[in-house]
N, C-alpha and C positions, 0 to 999 in steps of 0.2 A: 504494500500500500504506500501510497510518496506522502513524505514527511515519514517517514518514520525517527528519521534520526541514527540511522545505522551506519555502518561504514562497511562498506564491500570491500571484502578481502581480495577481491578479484581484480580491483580499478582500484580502490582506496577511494572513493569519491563517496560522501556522507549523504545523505539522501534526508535532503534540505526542502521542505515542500513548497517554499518560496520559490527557488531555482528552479523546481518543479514546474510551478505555473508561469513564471516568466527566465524562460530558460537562454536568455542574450545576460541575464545579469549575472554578474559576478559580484563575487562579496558574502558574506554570508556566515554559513558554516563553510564553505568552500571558497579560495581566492578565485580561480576561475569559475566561468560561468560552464554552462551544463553544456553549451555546442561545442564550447573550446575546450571541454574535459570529452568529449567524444572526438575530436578531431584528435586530440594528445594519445586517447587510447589505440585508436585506430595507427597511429606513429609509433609512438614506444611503448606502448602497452600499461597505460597510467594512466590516471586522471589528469597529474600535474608532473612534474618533474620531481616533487618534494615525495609522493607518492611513490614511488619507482622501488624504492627498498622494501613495501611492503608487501609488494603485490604478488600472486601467485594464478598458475591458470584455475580454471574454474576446474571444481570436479565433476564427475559424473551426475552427483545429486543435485546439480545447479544448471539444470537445462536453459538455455536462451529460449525464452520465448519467440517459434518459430515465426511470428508475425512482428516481432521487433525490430524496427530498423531507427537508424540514427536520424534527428532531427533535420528535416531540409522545409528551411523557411520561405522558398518556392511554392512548398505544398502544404504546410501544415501554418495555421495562424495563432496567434497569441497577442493575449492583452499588450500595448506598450504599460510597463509600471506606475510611469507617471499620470495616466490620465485621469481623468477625476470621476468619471463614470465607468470605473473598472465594477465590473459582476462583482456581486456576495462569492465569499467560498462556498464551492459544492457542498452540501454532506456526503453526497457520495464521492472520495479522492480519485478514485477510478477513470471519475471522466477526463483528468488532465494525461491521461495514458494518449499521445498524441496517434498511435501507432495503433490504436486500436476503433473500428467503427463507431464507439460510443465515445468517442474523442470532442467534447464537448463547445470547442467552436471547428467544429467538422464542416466545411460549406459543401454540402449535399448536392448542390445546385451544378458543382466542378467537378463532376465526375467523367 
């Protein structure tokens, strides 16, 4: 679930439910932001550079989510943080899952 506050032993990237829903920001619980912790992964296999010593590959018990792909802000949209008419938080955290059909500013219309 996002925000939980954990640390992947896999990436090292904390899972900050801020970064979650506005995922250009950096700051946080994480110095970079969540595209440029996926762009660092996809490089050197880390969130961050600071990350790199902890990281380990995933085990078996840690499937990717076979509909998981990394953020491309071509396709997927998101609040800017600053605006003053930013949505209430979901109850459900689910729908900030960008990757997934219930992806909650999903424009249906772009398909």
């Amino acid at each position: 679930m996002p925000g939980s506050y954990e640390i992947c032993p896999v990436c090292f990237w904390e899972d900050d439910g801020v970064q979650f829903r506005w995922p250009t920001m950096a700051g946080g619980a994480n110095k970079v932001s969540l595209i440029e912790a996926q762009r660092n992964y996809q490089d050197f296999g880390a969130c961050d550079e600071h990350g790199r010593r902890y990281v380990r590959p995933p085990t078996e018990d840690e499937p990717l989510d076979p509909a998981w792909r990394p953020i491309d802000l071509t396709r997927d949209s998101f609040e800017d943080w600053p605006a003053e008419n930013r949505a209430p938080w979901p109850d459900d955290h689910s729908v900030l899952c960008w990757w997934l059909p219930t992806f909650w500013r999903r424009d249906h219309s772009a398909s």
